[in-house]
C-alpha positions in Angstrom: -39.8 -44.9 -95.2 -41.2 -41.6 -97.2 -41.4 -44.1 -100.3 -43.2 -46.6 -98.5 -46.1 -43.5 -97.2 -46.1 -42.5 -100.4 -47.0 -45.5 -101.9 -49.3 -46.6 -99.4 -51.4 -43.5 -99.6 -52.1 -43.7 -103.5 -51.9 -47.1 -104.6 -54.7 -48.9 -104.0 -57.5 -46.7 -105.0 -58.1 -42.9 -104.7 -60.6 -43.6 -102.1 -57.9 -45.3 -100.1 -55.5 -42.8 -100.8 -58.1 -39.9 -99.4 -58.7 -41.6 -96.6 -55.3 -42.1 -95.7 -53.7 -38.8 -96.3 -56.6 -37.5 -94.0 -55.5 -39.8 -91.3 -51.8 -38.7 -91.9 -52.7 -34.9 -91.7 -54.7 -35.5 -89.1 -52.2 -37.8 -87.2 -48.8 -35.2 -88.0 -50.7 -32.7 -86.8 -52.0 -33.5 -83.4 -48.0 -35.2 -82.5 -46.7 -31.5 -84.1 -49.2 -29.4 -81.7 -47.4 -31.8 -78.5 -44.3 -30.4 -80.0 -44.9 -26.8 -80.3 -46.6 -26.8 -76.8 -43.6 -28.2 -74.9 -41.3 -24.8 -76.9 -44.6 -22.7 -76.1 -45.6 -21.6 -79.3 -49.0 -21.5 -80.7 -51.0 -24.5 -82.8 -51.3 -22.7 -85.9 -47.4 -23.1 -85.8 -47.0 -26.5 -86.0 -50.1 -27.0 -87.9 -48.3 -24.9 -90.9 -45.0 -26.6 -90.7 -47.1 -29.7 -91.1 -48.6 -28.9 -94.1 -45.6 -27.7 -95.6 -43.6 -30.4 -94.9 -46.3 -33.4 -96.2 -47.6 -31.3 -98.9 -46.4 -31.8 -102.9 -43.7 -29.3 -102.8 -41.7 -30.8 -100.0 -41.9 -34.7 -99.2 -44.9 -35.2 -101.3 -47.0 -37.6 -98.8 -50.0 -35.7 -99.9 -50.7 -36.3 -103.4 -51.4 -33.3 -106.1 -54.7 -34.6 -106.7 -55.8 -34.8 -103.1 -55.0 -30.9 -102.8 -57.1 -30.2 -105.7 -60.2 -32.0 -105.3 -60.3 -30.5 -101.7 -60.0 -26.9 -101.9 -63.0 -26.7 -99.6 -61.1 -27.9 -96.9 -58.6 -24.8 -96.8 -61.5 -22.2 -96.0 -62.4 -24.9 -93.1 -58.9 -25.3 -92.0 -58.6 -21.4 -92.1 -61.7 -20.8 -89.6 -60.1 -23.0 -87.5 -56.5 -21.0 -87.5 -58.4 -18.0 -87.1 -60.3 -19.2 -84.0 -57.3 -21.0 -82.3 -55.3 -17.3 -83.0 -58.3 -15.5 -81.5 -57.4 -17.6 -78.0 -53.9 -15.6 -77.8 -55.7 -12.0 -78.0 -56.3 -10.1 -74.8 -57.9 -6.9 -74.8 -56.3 -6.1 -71.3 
């Protein structure tokens, strides 16, 4: 199965290949966030495991050369994270 994502995502053309590991972030991490609310734990959580888990360094469904011609998406993705952290705060 991971060899099949894997080739799916980068052999057709890199276009394809950005377009469908966006989908597959985007897909892992809304069905992680169902997880994590069911064992009451905060988005950023599963949202991190996520990215661990499909990233280069684990079971490589994200290719090395998506990561680096999208750098601008981590400062996004980190104003998000900081916003859905914000929701726990209370000053009471």
């Amino acid at each position: 199965m991971l060899a099949y994502l894997r080739n799916a995502v980068g052999a057709a053309s890199p276009e394809a290949g950005i377009i469908a590991s966006t989908a597959l972030m985007l897909f892992l991490g809304y069905a992680a966030t169902r997880v994590t609310k069911r064992l009451h734990l905060p988005n950023v959580t599963a949202y991190i495991l996520v990215g661990i888990l499909i990233g280069p360094y684990c079971l490589n469904l994200i290719p090395a050369y998506f990561i680096h011609g999208t750098g601008f998406l981590a400062d996004i993705a980190l104003a998000f994270i900081a916003l859905s952290v914000g929701e726990f705060f209370r000053f009471s």
